[in-house]
N, C-alpha and C positions, 0 to 999 in steps of 0.2 A: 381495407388495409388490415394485417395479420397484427398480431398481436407483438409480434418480432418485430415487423417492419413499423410500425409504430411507436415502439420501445426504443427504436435504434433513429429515431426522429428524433425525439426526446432529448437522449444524450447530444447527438450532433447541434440541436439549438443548445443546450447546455454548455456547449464549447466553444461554441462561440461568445459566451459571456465573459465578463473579466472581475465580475464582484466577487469577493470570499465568500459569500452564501453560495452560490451559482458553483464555483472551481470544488467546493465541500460536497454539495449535493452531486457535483459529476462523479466527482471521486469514490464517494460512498455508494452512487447507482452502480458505475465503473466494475467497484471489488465485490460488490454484492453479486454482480453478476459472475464476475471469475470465480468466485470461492463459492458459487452455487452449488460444483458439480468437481470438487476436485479428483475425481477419480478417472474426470474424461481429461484430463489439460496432459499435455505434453511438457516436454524440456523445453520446448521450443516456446510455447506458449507464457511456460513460467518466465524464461528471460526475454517476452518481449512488454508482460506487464510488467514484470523487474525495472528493466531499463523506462519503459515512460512511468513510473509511478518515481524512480531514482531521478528523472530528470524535476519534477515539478514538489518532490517532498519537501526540499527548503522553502519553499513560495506557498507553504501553507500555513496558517496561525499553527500557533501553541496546542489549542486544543485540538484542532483539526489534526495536527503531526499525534497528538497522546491516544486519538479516538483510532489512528488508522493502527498505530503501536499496539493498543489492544487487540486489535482484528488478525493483525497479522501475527501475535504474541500465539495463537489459538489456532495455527495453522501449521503443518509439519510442510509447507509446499518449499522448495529452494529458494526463496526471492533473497540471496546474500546479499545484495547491492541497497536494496533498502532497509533490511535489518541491521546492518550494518550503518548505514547511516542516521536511521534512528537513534541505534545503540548510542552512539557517539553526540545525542542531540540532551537539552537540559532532562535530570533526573527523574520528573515527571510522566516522560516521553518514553525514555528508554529504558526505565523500571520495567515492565510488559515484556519486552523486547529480550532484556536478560537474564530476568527473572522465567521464563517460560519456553523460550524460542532454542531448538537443539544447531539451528542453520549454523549459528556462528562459530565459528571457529576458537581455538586457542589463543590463535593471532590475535583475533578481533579482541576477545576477552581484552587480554594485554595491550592492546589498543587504545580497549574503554578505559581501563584503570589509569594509563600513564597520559 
């Protein structure tokens, strides 16, 4: 078995679990993987981890949500959907996010504040 195809084993039993350790460690395999190589990802690419990392960010603890804020605080990729909803999560979380991140908007700003 390849080194790929065994990595992508990995994640897939990973997803099938439902503990917070188990949904942490997918998530951190998950962007460890995408943020490997940002210079190969498309548009396309960036909004389809956008969309599933924006589908399952609420359903992650506190510090899981502050840990991914950083990762993603440190990346110039498009992911608006999840910065944006960081942004908008307790000050811990979205400190990172808008203190660092150029993605957000004007909007968003004024979003965060009101």
């Amino acid at each position: 078995m390849s080194s790929a195809t065994s990595k992508f084993a990995s994640l897939l039993e990973l997803a099938k679990e439902t503990s917070s350790d188990k949904r942490r460690e997918l998530l951190r395999n998950v962007t460890d993987i995408f943020l490997s190589d940002p210079t190969s990802l498309t548009n396309a690419n960036c909004a389809t981890f956008d969309e599933i990392v924006g589908e399952v960010v609420s359903d992650l603890t506190s510090t899981v949500r502050s840990e991914l804020s950083r990762i993603l605080s440190e990346s110039s990729l498009p992911l608006t959907r999840t910065s944006r909803q960081l942004a908008m999560d307790d000050i811990d979380v979205a400190r990172p996010i808008i203190e660092l991140l150029s993605v957000l908007t004007d909007t968003d700003l004024l979003d965060v504040i009101a």
